[in-house]
MARGU-74500 format. One record per residue: x, y, z of N, C-alpha, C in turn. Coordinates in steps of 0.001 Angstrom, whole numbers, padded with zeros to 6 digits, always signed. Layout:
XYZXYZXYZ
...
//
This chain:
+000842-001178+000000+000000+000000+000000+000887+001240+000000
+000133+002169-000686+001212+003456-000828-000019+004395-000196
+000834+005702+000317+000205+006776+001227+000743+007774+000475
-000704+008590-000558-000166+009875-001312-000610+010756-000281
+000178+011967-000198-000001+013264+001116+000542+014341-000203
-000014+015397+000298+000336+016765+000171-000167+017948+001191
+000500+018845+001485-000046+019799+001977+001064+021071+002621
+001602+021573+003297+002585+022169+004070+003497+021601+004744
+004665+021708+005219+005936+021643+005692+005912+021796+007516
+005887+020787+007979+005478+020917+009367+004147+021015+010054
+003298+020839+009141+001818+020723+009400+000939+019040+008847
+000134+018552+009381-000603+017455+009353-000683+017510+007921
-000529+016280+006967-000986+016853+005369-002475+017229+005466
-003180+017940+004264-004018+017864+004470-005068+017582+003359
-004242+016506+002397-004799+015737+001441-003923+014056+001943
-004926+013454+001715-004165+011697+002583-004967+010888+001728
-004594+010037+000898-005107+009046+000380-004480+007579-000031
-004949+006328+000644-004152+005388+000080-004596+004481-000987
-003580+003987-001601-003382+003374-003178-003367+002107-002801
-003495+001386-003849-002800-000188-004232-001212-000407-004442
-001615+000727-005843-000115+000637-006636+000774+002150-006096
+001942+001911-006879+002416+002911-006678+002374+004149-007915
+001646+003528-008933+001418+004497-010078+000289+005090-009886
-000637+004427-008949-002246+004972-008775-001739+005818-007769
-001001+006027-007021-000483+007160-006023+000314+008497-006618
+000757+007837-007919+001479+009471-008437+000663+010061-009158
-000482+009314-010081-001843+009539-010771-002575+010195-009918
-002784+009966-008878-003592+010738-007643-002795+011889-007653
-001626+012324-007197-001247+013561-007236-001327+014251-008447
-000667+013704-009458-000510+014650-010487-001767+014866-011043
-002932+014300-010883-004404+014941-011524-004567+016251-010305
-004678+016082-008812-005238+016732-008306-004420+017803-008450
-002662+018157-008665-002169+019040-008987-001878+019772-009958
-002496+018754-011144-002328+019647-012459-000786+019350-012903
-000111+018436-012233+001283+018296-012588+001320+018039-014009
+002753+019172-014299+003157+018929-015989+003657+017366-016030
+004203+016806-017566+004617+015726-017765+006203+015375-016924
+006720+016735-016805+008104+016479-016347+008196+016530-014809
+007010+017364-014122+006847+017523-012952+006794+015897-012249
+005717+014758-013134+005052+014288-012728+006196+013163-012466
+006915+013091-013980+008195+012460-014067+009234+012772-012772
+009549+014013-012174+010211+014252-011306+009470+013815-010125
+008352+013420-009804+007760+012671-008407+007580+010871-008242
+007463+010649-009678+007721+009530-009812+008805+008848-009689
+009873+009355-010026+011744+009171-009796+011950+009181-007951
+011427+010661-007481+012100+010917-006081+011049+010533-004704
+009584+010283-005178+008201+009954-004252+007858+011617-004080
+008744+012511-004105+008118+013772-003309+008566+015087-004553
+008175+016050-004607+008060+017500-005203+007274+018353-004724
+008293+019608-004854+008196+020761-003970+007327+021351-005371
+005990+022156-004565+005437+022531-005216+005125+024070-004876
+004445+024827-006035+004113+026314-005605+002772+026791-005010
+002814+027306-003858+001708+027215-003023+000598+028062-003857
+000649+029006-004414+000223+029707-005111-000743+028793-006613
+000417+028170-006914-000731+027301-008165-001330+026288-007526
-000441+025787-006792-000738+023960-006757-001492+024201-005766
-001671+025224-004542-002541+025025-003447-002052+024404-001780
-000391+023376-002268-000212+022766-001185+001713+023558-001624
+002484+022758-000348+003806+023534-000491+004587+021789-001012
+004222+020820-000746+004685+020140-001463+003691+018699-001277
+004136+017400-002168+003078+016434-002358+004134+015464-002254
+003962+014046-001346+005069+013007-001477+004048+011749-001276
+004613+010441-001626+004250+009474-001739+005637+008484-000376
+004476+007434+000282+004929+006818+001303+004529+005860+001046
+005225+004796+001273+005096+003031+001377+004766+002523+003101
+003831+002291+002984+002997+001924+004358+003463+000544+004327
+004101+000262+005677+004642-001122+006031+003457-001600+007242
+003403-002626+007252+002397-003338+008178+003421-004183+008821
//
């Protein structure tokens, strides 16, 4: 299971949703952010991207692998 978050830097996220895959977790971000092709490419490579609070709404969006 993967855990997509976005929201501010020291604050609770305040978008939380979990996946199956790990492509349905970067698909989840990059629709709700409008991420370009290269953006989306750059979150998919690193799990996380710093984003502009101003467009995107949040200060950044990362993806987590939930261990049980």
């Amino acid at each position: 299971m993967f855990i997509a978050m976005a929201g501010l830097p020291g604050c609770i996220p305040n978008y939380v949703t979990e996946h199956n895959t790990y492509a349905s977790a970067v698909e989840a971000l990059a629709t709700l952010h409008e991420l370009t092709q290269e953006e989306t490419k750059e979150l998919r490579k690193t799990r996380i991207l710093e984003l502009d609070l101003e467009i995107h709404g949040n200060a950044y969006c990362e993806i987590v692998e939930q261990i049980e």
